[in-house]
LOMARFI-964997 format. One line per field, with one value per atom (N, C-alpha, C): x, y, z; atom name; residue in three letters; chain; residue number from 0. Coordinates in nm, 4 decimals. Atoms other than C-alpha are relative to their C-alpha. Example, Ala and Ser with C-alpha at 12.3 -4.5 7.8 and 13.67 -1.06 7.14 Angstrom:
xx: (0.0890	1.2300	0.0900	-0.0820	1.3670	-0.0770)
yy: (-0.1190	-0.4500	0.1200	-0.1190	-0.1060	0.1090)
zz: (0.0000	0.7800	0.0000	-0.0060	0.7140	0.0730)
atom: (N	CA	C	N	CA	C)
type: (ALA	ALA	ALA	SER	SER	SER)
mol: (A	A	A	A	A	A)
seq: (0	0	0	1	1	1)
//
This chain:
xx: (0.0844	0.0000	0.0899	-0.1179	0.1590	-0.0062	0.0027	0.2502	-0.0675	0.0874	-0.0036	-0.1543	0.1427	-0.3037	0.0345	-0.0242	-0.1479	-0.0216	0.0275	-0.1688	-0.1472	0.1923	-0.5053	-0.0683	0.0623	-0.6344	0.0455	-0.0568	-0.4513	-0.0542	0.0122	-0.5463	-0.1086	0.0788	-0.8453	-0.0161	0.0249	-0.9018	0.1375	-0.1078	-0.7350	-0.0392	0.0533	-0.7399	0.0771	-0.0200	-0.6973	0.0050	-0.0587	-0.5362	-0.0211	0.0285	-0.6283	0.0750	0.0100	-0.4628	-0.0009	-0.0178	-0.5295	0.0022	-0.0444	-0.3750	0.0124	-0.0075	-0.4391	-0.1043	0.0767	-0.7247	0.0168	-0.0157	-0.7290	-0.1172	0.1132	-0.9712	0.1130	-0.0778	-0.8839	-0.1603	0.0758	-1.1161	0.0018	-0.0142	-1.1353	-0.1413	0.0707	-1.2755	0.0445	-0.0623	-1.2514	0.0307	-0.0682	-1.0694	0.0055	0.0301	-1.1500	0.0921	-0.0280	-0.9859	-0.0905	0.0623	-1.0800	0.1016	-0.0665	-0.9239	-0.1027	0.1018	-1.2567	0.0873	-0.0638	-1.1009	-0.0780	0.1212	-1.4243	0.0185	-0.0115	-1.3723	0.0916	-0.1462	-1.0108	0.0205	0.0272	-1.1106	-0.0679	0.0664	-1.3402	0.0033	-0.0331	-1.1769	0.1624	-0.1270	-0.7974	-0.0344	-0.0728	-0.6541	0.1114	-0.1673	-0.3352	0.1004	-0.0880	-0.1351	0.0004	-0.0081	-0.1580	0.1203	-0.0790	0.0597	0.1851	-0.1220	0.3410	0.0407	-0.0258	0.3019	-0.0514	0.0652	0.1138	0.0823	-0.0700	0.3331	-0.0916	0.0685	0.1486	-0.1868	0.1483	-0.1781	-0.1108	0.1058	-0.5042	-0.0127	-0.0376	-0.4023	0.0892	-0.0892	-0.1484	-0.0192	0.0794	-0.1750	0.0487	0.0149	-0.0718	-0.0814	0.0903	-0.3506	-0.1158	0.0515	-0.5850	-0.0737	0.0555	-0.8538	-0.0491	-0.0048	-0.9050	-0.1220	0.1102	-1.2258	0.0020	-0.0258	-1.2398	-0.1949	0.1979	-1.6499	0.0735	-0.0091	-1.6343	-0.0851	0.0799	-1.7066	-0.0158	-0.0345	-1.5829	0.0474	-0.0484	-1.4662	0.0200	-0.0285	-1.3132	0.0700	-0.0537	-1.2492	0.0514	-0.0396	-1.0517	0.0525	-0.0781	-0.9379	-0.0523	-0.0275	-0.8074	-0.1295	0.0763	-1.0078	-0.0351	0.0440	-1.1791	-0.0098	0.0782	-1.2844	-0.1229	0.1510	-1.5937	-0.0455	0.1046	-1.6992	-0.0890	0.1234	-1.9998	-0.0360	0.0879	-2.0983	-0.1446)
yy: (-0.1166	0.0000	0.1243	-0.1370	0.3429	0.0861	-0.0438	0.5267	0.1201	-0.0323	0.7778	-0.0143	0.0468	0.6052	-0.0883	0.0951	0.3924	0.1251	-0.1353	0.7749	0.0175	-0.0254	0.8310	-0.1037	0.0990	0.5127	0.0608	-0.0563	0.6086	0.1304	-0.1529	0.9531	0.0955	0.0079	1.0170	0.1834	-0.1195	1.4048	0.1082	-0.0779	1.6216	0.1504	-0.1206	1.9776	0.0607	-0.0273	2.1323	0.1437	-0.1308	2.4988	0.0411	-0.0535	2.6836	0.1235	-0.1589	3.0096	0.0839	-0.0277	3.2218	0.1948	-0.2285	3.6010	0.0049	-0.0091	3.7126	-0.0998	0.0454	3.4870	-0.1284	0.1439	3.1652	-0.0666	0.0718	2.8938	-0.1506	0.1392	2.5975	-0.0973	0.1030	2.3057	-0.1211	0.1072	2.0449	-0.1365	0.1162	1.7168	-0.1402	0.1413	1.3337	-0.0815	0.0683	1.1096	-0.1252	0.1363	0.7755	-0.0021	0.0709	0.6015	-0.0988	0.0979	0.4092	-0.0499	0.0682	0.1600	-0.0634	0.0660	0.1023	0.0206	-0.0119	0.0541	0.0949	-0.1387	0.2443	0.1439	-0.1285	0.4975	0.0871	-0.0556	0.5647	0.0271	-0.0489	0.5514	0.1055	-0.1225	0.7835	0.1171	-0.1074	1.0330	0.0160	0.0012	0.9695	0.1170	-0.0628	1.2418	-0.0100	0.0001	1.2170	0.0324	-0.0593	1.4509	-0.0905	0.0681	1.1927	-0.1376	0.1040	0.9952	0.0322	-0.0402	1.1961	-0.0660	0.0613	1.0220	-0.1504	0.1092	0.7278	-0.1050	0.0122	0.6262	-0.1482	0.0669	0.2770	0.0407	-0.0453	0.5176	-0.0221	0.0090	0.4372	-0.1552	0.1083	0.0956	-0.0683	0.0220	0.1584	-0.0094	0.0453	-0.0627	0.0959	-0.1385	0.2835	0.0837	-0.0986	0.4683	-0.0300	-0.0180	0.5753	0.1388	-0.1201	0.8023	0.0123	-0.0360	1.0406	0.0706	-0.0965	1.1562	0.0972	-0.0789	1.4480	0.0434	-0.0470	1.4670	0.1337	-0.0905	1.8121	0.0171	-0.0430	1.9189	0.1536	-0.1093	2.3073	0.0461	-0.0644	2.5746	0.1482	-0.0849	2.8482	0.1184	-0.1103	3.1648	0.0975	-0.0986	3.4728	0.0825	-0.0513	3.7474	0.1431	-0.1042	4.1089	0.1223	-0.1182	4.3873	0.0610	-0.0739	4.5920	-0.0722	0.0818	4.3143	0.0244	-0.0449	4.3143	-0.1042	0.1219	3.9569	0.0516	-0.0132	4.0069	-0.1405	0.1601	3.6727	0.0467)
zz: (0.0000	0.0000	0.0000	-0.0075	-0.0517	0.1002	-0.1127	0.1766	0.0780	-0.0306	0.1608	0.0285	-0.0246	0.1263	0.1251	-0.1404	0.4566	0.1056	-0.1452	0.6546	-0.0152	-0.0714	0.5658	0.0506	-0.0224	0.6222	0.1726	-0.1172	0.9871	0.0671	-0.0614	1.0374	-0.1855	0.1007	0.7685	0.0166	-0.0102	0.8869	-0.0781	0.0941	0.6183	-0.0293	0.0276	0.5318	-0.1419	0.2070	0.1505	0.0379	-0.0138	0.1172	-0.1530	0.0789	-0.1623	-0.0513	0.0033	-0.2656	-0.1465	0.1431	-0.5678	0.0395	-0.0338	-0.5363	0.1465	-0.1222	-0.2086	0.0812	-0.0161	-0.1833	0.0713	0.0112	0.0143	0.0597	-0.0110	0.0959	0.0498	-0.0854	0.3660	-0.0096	0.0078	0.3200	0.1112	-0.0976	0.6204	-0.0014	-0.0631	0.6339	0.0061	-0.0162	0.5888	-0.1409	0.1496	0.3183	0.0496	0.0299	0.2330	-0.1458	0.1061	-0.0572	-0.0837	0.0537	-0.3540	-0.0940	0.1154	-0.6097	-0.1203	0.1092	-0.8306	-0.0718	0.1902	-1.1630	-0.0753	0.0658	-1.3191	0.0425	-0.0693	-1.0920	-0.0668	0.0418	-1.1871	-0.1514	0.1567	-1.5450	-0.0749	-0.0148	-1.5144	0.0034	-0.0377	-1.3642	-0.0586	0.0583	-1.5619	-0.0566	0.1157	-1.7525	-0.0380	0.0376	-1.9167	0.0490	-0.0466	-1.7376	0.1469	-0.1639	-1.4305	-0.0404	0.0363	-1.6275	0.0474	-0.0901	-1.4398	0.1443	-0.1470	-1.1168	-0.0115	0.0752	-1.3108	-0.0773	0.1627	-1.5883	-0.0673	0.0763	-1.6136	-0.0558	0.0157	-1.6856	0.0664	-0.0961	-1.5017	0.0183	-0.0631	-1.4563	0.0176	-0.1086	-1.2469	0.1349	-0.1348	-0.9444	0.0746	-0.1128	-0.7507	-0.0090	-0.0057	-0.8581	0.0638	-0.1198	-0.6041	-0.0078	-0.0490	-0.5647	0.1224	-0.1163	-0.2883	0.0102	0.0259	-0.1840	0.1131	-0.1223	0.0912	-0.0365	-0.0511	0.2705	0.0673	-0.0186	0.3167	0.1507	-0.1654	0.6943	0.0057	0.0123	0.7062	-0.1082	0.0767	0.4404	0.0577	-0.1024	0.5965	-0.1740	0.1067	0.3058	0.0606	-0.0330	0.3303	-0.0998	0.0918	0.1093	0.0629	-0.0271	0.1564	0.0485	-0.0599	0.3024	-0.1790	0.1062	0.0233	-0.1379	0.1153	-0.2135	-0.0107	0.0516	-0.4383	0.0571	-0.0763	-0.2771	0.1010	-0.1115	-0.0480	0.0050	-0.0966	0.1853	-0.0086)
atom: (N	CA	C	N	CA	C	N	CA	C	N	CA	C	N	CA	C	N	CA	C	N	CA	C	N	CA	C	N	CA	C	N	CA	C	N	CA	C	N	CA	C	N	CA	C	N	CA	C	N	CA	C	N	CA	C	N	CA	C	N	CA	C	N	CA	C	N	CA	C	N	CA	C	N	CA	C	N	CA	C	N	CA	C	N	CA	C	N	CA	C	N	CA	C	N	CA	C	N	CA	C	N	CA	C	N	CA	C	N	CA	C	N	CA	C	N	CA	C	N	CA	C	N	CA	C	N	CA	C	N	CA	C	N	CA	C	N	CA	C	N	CA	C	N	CA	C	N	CA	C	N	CA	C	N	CA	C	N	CA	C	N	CA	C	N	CA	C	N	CA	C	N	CA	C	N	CA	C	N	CA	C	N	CA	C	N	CA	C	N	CA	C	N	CA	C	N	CA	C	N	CA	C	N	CA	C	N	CA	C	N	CA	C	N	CA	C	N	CA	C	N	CA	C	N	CA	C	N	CA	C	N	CA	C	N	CA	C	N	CA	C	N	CA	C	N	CA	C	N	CA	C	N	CA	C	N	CA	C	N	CA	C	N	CA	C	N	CA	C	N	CA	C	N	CA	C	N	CA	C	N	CA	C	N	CA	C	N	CA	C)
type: (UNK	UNK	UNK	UNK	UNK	UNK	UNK	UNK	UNK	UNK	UNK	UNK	UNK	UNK	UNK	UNK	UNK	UNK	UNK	UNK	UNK	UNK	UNK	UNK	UNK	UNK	UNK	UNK	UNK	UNK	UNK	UNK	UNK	UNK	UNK	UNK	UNK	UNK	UNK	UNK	UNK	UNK	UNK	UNK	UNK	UNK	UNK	UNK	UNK	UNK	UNK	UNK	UNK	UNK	UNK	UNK	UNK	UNK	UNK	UNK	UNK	UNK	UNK	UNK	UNK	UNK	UNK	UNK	UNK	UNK	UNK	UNK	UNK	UNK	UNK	UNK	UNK	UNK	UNK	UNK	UNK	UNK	UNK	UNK	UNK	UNK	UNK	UNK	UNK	UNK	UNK	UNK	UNK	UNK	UNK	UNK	UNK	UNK	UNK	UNK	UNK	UNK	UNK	UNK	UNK	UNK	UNK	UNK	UNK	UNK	UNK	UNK	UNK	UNK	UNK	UNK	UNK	UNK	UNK	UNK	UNK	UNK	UNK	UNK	UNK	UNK	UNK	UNK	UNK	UNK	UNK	UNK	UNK	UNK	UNK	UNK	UNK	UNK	UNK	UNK	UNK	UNK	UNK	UNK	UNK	UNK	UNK	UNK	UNK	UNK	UNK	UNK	UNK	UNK	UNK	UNK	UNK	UNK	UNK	UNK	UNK	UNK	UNK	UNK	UNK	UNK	UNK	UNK	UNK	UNK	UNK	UNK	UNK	UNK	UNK	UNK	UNK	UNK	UNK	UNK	UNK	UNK	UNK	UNK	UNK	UNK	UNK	UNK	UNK	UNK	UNK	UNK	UNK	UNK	UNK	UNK	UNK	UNK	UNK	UNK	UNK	UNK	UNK	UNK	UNK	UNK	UNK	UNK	UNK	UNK	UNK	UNK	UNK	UNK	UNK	UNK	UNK	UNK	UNK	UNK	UNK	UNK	UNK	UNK	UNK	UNK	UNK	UNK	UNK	UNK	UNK	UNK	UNK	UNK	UNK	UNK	UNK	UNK	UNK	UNK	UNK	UNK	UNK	UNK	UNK	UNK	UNK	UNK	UNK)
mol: (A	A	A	A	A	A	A	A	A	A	A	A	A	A	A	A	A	A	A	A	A	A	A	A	A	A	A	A	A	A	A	A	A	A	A	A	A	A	A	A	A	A	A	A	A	A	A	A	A	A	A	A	A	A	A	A	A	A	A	A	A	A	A	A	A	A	A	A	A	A	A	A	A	A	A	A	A	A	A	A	A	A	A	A	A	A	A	A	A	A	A	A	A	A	A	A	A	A	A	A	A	A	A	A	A	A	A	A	A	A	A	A	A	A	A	A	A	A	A	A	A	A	A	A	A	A	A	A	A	A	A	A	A	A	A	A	A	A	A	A	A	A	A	A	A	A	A	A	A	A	A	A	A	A	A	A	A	A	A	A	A	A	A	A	A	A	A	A	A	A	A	A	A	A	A	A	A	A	A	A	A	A	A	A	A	A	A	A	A	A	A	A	A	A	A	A	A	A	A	A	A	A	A	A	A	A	A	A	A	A	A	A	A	A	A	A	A	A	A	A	A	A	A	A	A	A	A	A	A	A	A	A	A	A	A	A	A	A	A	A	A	A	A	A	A	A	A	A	A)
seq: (0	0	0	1	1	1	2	2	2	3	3	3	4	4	4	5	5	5	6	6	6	7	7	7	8	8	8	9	9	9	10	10	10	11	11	11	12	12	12	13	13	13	14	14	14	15	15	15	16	16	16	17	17	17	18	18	18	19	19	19	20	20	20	21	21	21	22	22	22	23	23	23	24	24	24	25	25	25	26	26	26	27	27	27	28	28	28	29	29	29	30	30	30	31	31	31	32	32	32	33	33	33	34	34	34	35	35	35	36	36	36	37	37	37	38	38	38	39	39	39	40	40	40	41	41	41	42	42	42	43	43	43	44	44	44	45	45	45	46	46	46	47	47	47	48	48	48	49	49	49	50	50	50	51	51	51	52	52	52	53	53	53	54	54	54	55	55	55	56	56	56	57	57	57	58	58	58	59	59	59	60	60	60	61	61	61	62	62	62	63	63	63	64	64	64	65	65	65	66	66	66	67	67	67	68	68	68	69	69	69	70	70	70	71	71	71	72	72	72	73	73	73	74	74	74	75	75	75	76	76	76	77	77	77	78	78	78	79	79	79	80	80	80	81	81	81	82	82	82)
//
């Protein structure tokens, strides 16, 4: 098993960082794994063939799903965003 899908399986509570300009966005929740084959076919694109090389059926590929619990946004004082 690799050695990241062996931490989440371990410690499933993850948080996702976002930043675009001054803008950022933290995402927190829980990650499960999957190895459907369909799944992974599904969701392949080419450019995954960088960490992939045997393509979407490479027995290291692994999708990650994150159940969203919190989303926590922030960006600079005097933006046009309105909550």
């Amino acid at each position: 098993m690799p050695r990241k899908v062996s931490q989440l399986a371990a410690r499933p509570n993850v948080g996702l960082s976002i930043v675009s300009g001054n803008c950022v966005m933290v995402v927190a929740g829980t990650a499960s794994t999957s190895r459907d084959p369909d799944l992974i076919r599904r969701l392949w694109h080419p450019t995954y063939r960088a960490w992939f090389p045997h393509g979407a059926a490479d027995r290291e590929a692994t999708v990650i799903q994150v159940t969203v619990e919190r989303i926590d946004y922030w960006e600079p004082p005097g933006s046009r965003f309105v909550p």
